[in-house]
N, CA, C, O and CB atoms as a CASP TS submission, in Angstrom:
PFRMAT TS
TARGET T0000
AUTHOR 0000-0000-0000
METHOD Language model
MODEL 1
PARENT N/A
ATOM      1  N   UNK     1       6.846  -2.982  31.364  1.00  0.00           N
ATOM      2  CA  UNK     1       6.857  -3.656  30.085  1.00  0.00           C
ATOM      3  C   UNK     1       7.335  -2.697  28.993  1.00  0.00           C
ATOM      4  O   UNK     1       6.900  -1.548  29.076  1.00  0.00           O
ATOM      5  CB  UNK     1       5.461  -4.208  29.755  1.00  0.00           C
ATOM      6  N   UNK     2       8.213  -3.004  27.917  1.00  0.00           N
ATOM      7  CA  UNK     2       9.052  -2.239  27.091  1.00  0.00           C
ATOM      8  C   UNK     2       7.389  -1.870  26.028  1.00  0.00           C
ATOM      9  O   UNK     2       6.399  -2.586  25.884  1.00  0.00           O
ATOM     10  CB  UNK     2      10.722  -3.325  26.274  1.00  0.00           C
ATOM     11  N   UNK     3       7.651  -0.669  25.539  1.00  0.00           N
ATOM     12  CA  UNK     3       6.704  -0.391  24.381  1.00  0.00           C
ATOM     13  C   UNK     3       7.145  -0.899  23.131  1.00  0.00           C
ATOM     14  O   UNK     3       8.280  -1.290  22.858  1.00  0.00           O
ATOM     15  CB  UNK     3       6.471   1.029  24.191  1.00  0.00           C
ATOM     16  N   UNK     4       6.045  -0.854  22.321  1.00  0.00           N
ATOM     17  CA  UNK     4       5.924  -1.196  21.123  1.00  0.00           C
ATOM     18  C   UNK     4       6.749  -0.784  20.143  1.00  0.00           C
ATOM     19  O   UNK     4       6.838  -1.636  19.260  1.00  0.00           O
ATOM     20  CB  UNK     4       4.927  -0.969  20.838  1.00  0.00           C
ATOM     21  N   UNK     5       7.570   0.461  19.891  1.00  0.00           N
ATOM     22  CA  UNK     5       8.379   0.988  19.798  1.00  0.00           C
ATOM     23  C   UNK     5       9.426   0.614  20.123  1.00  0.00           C
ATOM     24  O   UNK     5      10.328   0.430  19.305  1.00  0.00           O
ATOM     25  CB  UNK     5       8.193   1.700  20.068  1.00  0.00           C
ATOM     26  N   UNK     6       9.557   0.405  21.439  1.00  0.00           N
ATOM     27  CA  UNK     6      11.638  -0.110  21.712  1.00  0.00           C
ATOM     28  C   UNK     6      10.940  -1.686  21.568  1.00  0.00           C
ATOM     29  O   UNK     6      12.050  -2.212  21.490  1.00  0.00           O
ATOM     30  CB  UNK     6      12.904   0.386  24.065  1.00  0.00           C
ATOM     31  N   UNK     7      10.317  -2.466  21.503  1.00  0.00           N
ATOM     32  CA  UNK     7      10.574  -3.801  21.039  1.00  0.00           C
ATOM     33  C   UNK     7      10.668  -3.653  19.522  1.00  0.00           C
ATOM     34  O   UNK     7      11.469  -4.479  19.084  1.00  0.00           O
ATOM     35  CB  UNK     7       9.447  -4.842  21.502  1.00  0.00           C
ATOM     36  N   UNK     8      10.180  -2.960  18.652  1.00  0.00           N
ATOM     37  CA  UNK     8      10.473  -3.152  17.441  1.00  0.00           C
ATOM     38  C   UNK     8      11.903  -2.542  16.869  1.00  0.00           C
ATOM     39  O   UNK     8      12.604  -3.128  16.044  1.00  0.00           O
ATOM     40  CB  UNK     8       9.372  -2.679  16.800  1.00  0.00           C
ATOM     41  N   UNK     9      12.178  -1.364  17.410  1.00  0.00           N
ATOM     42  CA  UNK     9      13.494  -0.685  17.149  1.00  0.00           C
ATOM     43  C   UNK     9      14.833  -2.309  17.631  1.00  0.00           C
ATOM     44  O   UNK     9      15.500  -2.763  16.701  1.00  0.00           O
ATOM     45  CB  UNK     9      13.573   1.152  18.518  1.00  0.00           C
ATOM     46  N   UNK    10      14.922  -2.643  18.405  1.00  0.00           N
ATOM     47  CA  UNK    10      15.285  -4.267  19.174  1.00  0.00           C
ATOM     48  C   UNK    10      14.900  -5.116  18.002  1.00  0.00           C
ATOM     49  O   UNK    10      14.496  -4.118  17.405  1.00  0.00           O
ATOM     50  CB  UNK    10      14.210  -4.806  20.790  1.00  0.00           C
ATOM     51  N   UNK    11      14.731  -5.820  17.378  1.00  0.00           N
ATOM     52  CA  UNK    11      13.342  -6.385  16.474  1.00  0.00           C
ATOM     53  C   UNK    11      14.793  -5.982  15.015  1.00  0.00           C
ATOM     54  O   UNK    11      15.692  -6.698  14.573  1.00  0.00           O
ATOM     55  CB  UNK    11      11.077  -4.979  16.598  1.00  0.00           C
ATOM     56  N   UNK    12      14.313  -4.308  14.631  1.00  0.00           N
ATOM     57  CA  UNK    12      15.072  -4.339  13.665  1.00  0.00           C
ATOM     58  C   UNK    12      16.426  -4.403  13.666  1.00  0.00           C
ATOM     59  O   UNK    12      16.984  -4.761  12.629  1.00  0.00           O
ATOM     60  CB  UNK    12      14.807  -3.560  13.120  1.00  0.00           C
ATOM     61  N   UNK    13      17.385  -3.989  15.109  1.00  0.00           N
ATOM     62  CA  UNK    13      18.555  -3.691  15.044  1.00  0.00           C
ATOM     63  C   UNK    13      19.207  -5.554  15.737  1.00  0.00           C
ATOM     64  O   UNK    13      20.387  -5.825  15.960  1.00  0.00           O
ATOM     65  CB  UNK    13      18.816  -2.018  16.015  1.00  0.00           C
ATOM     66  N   UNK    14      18.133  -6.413  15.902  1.00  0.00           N
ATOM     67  CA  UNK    14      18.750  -7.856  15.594  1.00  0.00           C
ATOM     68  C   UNK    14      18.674  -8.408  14.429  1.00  0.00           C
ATOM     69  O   UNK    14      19.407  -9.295  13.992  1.00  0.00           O
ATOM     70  CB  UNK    14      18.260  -8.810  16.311  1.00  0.00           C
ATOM     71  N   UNK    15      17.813  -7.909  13.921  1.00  0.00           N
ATOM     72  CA  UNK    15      17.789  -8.414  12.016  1.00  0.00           C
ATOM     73  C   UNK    15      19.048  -8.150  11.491  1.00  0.00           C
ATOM     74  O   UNK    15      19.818  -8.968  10.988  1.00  0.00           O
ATOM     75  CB  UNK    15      16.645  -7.440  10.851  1.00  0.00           C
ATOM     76  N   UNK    16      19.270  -6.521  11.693  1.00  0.00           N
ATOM     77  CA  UNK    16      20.491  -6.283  11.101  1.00  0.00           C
ATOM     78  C   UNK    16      21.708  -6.906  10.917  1.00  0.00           C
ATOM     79  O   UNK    16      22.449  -7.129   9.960  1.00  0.00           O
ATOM     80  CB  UNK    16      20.767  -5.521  11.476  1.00  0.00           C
ATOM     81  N   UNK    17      21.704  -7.196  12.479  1.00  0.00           N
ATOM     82  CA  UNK    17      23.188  -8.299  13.017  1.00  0.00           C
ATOM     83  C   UNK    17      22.912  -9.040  12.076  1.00  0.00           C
ATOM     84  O   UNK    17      23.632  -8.991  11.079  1.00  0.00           O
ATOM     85  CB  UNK    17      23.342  -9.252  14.649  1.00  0.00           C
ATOM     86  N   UNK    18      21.717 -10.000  12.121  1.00  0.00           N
ATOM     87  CA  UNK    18      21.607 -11.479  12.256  1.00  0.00           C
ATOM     88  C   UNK    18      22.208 -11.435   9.873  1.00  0.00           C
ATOM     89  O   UNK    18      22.783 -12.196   9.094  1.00  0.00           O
ATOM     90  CB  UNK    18      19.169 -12.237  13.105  1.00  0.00           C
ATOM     91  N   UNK    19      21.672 -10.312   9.823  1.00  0.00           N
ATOM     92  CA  UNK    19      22.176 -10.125   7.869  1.00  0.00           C
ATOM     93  C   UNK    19      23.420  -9.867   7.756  1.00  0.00           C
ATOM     94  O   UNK    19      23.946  -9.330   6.781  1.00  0.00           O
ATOM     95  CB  UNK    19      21.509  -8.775   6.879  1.00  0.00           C
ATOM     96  N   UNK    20      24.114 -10.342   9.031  1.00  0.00           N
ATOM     97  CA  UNK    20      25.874  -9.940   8.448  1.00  0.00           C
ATOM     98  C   UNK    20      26.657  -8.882   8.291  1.00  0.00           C
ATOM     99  O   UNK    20      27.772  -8.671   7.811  1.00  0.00           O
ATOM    100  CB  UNK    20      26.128 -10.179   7.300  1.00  0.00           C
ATOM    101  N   UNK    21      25.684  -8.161   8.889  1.00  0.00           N
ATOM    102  CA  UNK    21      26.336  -6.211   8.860  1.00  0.00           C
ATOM    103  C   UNK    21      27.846  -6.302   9.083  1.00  0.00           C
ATOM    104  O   UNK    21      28.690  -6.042   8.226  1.00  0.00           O
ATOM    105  CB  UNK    21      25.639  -4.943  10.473  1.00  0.00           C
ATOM    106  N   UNK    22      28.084  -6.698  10.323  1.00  0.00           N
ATOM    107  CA  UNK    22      29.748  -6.904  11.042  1.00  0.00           C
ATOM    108  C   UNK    22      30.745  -7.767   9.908  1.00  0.00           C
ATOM    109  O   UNK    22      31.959  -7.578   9.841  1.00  0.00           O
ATOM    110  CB  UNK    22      29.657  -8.072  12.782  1.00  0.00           C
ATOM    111  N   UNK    23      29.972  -8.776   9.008  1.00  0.00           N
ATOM    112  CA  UNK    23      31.025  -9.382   8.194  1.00  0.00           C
ATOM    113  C   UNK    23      31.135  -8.914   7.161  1.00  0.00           C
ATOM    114  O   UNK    23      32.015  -9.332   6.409  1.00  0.00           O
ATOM    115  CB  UNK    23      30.977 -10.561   7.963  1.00  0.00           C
ATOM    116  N   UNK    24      30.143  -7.725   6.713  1.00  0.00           N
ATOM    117  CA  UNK    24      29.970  -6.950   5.597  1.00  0.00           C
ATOM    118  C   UNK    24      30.771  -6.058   5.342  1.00  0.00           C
ATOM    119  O   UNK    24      31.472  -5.975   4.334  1.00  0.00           O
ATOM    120  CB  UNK    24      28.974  -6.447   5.553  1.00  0.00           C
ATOM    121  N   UNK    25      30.703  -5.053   6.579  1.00  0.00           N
ATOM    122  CA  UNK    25      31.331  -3.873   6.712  1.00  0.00           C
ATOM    123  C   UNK    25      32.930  -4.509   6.575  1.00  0.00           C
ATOM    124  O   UNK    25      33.730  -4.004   5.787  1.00  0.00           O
ATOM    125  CB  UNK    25      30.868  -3.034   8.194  1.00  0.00           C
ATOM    126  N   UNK    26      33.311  -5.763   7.508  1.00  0.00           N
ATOM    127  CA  UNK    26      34.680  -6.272   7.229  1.00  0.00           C
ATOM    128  C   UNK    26      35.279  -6.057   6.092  1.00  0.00           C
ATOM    129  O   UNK    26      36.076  -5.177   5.767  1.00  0.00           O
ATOM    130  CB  UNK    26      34.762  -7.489   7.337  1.00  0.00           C
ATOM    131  N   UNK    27      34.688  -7.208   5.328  1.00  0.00           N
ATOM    132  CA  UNK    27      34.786  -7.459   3.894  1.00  0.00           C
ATOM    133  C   UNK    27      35.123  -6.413   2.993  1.00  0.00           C
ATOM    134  O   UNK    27      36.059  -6.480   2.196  1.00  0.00           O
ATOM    135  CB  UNK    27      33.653  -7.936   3.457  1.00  0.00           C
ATOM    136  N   UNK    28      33.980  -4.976   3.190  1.00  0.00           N
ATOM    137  CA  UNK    28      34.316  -3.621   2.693  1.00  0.00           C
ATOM    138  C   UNK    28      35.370  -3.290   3.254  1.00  0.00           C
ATOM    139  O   UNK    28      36.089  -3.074   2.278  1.00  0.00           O
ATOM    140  CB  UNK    28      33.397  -2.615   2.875  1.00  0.00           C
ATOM    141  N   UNK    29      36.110  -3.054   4.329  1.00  0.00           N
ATOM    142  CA  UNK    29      37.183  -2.149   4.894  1.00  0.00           C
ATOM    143  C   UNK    29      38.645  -2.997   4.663  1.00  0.00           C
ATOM    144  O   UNK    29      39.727  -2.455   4.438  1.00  0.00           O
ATOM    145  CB  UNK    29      36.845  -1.802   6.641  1.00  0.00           C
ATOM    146  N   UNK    30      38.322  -4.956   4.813  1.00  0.00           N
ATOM    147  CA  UNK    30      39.502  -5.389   4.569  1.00  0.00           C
ATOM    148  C   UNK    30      40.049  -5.970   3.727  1.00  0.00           C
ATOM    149  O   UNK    30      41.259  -6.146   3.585  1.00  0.00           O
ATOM    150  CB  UNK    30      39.746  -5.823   5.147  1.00  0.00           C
ATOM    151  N   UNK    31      38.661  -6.532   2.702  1.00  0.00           N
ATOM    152  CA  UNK    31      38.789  -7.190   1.743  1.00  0.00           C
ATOM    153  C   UNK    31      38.930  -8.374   1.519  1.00  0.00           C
ATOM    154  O   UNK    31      39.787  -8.835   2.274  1.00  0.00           O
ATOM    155  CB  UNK    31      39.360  -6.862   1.353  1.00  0.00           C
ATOM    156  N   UNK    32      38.348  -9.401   0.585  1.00  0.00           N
ATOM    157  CA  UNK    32      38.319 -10.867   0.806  1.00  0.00           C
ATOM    158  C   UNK    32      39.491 -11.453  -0.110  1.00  0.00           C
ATOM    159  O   UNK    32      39.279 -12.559  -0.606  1.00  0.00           O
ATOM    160  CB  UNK    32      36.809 -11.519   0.416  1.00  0.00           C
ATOM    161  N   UNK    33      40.577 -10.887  -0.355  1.00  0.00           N
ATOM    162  CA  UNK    33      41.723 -11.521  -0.913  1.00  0.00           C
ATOM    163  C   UNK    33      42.807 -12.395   0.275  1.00  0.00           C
ATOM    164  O   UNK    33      43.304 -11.829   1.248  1.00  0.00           O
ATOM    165  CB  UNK    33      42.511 -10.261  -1.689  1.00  0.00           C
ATOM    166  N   UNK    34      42.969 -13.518   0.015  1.00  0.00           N
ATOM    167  CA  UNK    34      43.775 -14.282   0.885  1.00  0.00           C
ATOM    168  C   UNK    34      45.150 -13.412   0.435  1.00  0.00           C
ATOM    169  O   UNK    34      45.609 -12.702  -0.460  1.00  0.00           O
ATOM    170  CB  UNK    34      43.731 -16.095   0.603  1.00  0.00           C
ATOM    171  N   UNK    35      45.517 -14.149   2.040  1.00  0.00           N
ATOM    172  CA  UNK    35      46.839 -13.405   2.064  1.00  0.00           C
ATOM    173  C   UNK    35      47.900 -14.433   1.948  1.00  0.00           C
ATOM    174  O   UNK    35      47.656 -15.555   2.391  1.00  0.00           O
ATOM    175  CB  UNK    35      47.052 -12.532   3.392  1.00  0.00           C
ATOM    176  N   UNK    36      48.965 -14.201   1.444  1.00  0.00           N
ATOM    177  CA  UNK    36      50.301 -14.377   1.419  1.00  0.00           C
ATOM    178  C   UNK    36      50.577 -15.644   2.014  1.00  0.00           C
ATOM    179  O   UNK    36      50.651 -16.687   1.364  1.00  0.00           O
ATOM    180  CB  UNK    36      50.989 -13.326   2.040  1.00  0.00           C
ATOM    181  N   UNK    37      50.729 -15.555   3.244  1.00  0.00           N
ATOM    182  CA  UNK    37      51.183 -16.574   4.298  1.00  0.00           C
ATOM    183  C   UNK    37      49.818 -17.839   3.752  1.00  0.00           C
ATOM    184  O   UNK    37      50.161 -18.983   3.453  1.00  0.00           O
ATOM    185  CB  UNK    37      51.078 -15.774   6.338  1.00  0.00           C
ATOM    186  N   UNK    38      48.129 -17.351   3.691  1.00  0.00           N
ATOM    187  CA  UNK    38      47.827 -18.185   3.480  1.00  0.00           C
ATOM    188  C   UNK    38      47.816 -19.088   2.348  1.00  0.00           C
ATOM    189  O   UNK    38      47.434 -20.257   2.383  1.00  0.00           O
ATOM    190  CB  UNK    38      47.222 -17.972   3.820  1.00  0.00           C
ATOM    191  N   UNK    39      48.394 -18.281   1.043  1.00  0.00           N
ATOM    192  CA  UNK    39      48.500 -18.869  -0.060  1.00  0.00           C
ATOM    193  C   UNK    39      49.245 -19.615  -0.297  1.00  0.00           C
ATOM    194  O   UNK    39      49.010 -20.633  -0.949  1.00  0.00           O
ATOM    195  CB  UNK    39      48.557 -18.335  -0.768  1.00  0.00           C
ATOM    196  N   UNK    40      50.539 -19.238   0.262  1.00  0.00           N
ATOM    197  CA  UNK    40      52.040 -20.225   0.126  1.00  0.00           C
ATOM    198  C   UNK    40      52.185 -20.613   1.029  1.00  0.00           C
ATOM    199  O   UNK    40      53.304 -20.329   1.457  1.00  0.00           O
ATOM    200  CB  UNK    40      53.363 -19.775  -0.184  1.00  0.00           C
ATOM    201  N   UNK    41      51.350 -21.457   1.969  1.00  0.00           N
ATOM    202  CA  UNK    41      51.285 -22.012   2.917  1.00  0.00           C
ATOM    203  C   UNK    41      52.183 -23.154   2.663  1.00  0.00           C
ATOM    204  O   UNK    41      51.985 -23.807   1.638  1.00  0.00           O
ATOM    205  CB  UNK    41      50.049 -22.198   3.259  1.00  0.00           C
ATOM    206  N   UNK    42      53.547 -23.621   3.790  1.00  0.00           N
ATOM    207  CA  UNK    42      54.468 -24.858   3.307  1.00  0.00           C
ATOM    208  C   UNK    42      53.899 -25.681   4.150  1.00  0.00           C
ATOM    209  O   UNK    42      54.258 -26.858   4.201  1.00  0.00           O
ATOM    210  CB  UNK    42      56.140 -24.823   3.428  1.00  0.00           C
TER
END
């Protein structure tokens, strides 16, 4: 049975996900300005 410890370390590092870390960090590195193609979309 996992300890109390690695279920909570598990515990916090799905919270993290579940707050958008991965679309966060995106957002910081790529930025939320539409692009080009999508703006002048014909």
């Amino acid at each position: 049975m996992a300890s109390a410890t690695k279920k909570t370390k598990l515990i916090r590092r799905n919270k993290k996900t579940k707050s958008g870390k991965v679309r966060k960090a995106k957002e910081q590195n790529q930025g939320t300005t539409v692009t080009r193609e999508v703006l002048f979309a014909d």
